[in-house]
C-alpha positions in Angstrom: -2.8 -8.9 -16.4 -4.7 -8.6 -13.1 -2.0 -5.1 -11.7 0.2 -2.8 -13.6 3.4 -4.1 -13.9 5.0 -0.6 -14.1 3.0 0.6 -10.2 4.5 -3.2 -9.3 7.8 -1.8 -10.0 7.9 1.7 -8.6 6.7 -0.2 -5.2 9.2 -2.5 -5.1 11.5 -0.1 -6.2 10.5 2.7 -3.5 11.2 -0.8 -0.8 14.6 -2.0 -2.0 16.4 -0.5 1.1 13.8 -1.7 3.3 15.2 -5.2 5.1 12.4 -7.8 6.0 10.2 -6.8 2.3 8.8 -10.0 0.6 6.4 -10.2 -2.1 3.1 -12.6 -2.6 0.4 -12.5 -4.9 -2.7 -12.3 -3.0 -5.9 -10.7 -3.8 -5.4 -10.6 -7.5 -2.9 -8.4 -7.3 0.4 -8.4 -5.8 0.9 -7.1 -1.7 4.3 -6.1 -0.3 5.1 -7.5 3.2 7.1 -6.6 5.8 8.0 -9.2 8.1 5.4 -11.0 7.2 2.5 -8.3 7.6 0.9 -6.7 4.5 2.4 -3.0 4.2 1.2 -1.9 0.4 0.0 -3.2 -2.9 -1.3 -3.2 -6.5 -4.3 -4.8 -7.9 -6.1 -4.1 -11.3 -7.6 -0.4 -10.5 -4.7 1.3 -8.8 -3.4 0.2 -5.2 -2.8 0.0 -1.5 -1.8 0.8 1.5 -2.0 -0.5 5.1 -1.8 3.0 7.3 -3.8 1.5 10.6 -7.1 3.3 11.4 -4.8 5.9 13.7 -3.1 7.4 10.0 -6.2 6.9 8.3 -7.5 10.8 8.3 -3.4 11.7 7.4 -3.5 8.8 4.6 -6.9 10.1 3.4 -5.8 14.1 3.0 -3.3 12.5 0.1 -4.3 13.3 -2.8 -5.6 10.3 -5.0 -6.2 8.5 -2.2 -9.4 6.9 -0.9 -11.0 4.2 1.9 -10.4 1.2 0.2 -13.8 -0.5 -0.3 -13.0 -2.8 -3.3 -15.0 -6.1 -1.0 -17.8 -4.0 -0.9 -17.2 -2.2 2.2 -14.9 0.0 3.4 -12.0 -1.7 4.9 -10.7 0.4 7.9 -7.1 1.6 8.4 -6.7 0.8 4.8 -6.4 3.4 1.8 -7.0 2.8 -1.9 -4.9 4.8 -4.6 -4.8 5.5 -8.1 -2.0 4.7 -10.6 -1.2 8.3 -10.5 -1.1 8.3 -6.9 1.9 5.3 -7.0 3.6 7.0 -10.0 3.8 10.3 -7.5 6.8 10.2 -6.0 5.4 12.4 -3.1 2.6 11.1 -2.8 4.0 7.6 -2.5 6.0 8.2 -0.2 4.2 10.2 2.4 1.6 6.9 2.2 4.6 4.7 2.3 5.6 6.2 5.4 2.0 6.2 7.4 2.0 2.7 6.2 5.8 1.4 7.0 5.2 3.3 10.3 2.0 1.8 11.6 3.2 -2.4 10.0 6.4 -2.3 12.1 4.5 -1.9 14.7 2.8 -4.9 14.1 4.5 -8.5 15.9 6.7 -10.4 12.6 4.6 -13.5 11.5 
């Protein structure tokens, strides 16, 4: 299994009442979309999330979270997180909402 199935679940769960959500499998892991812009995912060693380089500091004083550097370089406006991190219903959601904030500001694709 390349992502937790369980941190898949809590995501998509904490997005049911979101409209435009899809899912695809990208990056060995699975990335949640809105309106066609990645907002959040999971891969094998926790998650992320898409905050934009303008909620990066915010995303970054969450605890468990981290610039997300899994390429090999750090990826800016993104965050990395742990599985604890997604499991946190505080913490999730306070990165949910830098991330859902800055993507629908984003053009649909």
């Amino acid at each position: 299994m390349a992502y937790d199935e369980g941190s898949a679940q809590i995501m998509a769960d904490a997005l049911a009442e979101t409209d435009g959500i899809s899912q695809k499998k990208m990056f060995g892991g699975l990335c949640f979309l809105l309106n066609g812009n990645m907002l959040c995912g999971v891969h094998k060693d926790g998650g992320m999330f898409r905050v934009g380089k303008a909620n990066e500091e915010a995303a970054l004083s969450v605890e468990g979270a981290r610039p997300l550097g899994f390429t090999g370089r750090k990826m800016g406006g993104m965050v990395e997180v742990t599985d604890a991190c997604i499991a946190d219903d505080d913490q999730r959601a306070e990165l949910m909402q830098l991330a859902l904030d800055f993507v629908a500001s984003l053009p649909a694709k």
